[in-house]
C-alpha positions in Angstrom: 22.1 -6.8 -8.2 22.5 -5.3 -4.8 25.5 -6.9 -4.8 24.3 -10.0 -4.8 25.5 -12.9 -7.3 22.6 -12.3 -10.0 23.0 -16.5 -11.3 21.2 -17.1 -7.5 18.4 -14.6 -8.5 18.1 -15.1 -12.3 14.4 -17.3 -12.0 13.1 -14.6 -10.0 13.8 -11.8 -11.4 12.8 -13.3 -15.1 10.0 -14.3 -13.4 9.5 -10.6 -12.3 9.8 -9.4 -15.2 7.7 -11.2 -17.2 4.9 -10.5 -14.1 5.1 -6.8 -14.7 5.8 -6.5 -18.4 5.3 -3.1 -19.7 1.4 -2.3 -20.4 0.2 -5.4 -18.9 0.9 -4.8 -15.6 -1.5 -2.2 -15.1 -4.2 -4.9 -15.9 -3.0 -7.2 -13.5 -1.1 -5.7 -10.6 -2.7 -6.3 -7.3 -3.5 -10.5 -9.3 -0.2 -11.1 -10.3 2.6 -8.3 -11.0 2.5 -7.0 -7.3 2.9 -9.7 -4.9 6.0 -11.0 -7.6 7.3 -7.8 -7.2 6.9 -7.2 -3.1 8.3 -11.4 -3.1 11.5 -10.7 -5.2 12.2 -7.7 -2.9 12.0 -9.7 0.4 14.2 -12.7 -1.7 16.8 -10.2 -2.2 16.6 -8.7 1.4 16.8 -12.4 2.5 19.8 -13.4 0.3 21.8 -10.1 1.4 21.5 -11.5 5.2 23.3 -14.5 4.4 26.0 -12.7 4.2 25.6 -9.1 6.4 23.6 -11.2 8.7 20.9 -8.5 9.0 17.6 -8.9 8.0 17.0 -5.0 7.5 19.1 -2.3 5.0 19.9 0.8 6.5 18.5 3.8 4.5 21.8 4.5 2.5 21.7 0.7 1.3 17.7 0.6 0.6 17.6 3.3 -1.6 20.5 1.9 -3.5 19.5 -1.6 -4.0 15.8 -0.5 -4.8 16.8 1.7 -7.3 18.8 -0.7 -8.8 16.5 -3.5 -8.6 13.5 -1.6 -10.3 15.5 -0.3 -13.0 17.2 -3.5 -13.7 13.1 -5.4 -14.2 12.2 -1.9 -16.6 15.8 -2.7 -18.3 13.9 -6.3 -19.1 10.8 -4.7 -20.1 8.9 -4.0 -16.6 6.7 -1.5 -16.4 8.3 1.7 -15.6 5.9 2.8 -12.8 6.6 -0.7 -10.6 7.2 1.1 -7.5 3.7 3.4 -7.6 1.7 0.9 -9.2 2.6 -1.4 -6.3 2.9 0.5 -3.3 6.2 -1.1 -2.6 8.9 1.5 -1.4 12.4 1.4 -0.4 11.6 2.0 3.1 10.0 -1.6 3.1 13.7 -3.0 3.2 14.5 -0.9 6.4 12.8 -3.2 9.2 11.0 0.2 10.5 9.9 -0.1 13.4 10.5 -3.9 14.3 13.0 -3.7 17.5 14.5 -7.0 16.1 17.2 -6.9 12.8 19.5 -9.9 12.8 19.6 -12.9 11.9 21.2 -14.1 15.1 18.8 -12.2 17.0 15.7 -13.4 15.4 16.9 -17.0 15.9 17.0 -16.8 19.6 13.3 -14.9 19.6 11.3 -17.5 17.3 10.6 -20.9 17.1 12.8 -21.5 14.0 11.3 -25.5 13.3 8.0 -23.9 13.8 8.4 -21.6 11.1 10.5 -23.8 8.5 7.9 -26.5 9.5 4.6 -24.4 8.5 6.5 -22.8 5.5 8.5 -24.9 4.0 5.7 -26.4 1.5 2.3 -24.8 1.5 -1.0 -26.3 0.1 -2.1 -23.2 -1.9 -6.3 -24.1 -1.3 -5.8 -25.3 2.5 -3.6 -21.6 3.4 -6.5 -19.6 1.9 -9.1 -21.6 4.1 -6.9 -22.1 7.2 -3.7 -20.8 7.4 -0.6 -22.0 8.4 2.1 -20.4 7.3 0.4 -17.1 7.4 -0.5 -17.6 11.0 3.1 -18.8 11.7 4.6 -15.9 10.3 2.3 -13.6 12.2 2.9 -15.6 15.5 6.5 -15.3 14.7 6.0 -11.3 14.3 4.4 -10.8 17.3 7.3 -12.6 18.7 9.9 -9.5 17.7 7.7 -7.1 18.3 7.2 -7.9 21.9 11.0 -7.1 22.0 9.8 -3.4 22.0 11.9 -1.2 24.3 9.6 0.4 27.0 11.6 3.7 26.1 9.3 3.7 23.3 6.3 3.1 24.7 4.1 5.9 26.3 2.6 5.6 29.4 3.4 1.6 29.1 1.7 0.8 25.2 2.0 1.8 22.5 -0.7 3.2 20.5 -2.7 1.2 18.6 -1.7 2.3 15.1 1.9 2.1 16.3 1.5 -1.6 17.5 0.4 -2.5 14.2 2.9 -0.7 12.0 5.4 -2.7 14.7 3.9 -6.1 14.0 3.6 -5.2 10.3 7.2 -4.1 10.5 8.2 -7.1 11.7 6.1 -9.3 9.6 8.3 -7.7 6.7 11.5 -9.3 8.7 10.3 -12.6 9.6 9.5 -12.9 5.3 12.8 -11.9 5.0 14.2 -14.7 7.4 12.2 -17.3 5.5 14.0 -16.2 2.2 17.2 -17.0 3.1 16.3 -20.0 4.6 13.9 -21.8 1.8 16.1 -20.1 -1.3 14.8 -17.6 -4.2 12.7 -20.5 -6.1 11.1 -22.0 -3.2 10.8 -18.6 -1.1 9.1 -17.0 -4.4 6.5 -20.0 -4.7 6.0 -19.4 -0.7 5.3 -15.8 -0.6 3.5 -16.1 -4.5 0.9 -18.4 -2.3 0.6 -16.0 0.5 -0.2 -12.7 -1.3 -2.6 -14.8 -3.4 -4.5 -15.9 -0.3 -4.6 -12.2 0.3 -5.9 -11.0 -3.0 -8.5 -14.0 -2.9 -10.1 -12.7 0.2 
């Protein structure tokens, strides 16, 4: 998948799959097929880095492994309509407008212990009530996008709109990051306990 070794993503993907089967997922997207969906995509954006040691696919490459990845979950009974049903697009694998896109980069920009250290478990009831991980991850996406060259700033700043697809952006990267550092299983469970936190609210 992606050309990735599929035996590192099997859970995941079954997991996926299962998440979005056919009918069902229309009933519960946003609850459960979504963020399973927008969490394996990130996994397999952070298990590509390992070995490009980019965080980010280039158009080209995110088209590709998208199309590949939806059609390999509807080949194992997904629904068909993953991609509109959950708002997740191709272009989600392409960094936008984060100024920051390897691993080596990112590395020298964050607090890396801080990260691992608020991520690595997560107490599903205590990061809905007061976040840890989700306010590392944001801290660690302000972070990169602070690394925003002037040349695209006007008159200093950036719009407001633009700041926030920026931090957004770069939110997408940091997640990224944490997937190839915590592995599919533990990345999934991670990133399952985020989205929830955000469907809860």
């Amino acid at each position: 998948l992606c050309g990735l070794n599929l035996s590192a993503l099997n859970e995941v993907i079954q997991k996926t799959a299962v998440d979005c089967m056919g009918p069902l997922a229309k009933f519960v997207g946003d609850v459960i097929c979504c963020p399973q969906f927008g969490s394996m995509m990130r996994i397999v954006q952070g298990e590509l880095s390992t070995s490009t040691g980019s965080l980010v696919l280039n158009n080209t490459a995110s088209q590709a492994c998208f199309s590949e990845a939806t059609s390999f979950l509807m080949d194992l009974g997904a629904n068909d309509t993953l991609p509109d049903l959950c708002s997740v697009k191709p272009e989600n694998m392409t960094g936008g407008l984060c100024p920051v896109s390897s691993v080596t980069e990112l590395e020298q920009v964050i607090s890396k212990s801080d990260l691992l250290a608020a991520c690595t478990t997560i107490d599903p009831l205590k990061e809905c009530c007061k976040p840890v991980c989700g306010q590392a991850i944001n801290a660690a996406a302000v972070q990169l996008a602070s690394k925003t060259p002037s040349s695209l700033e006007a008159n200093g700043s950036l719009a407001a709109h633009k700041q926030q697809q920026v931090s957004d952006d770069c939110q997408g990267v940091v997640l990224s990051w944490l997937a190839s550092q915590l592995g599919p299983e533990s990345a999934n469970s991670a990133f399952r306990n985020l989205y929830s936190c955000k469907v809860n609210k």
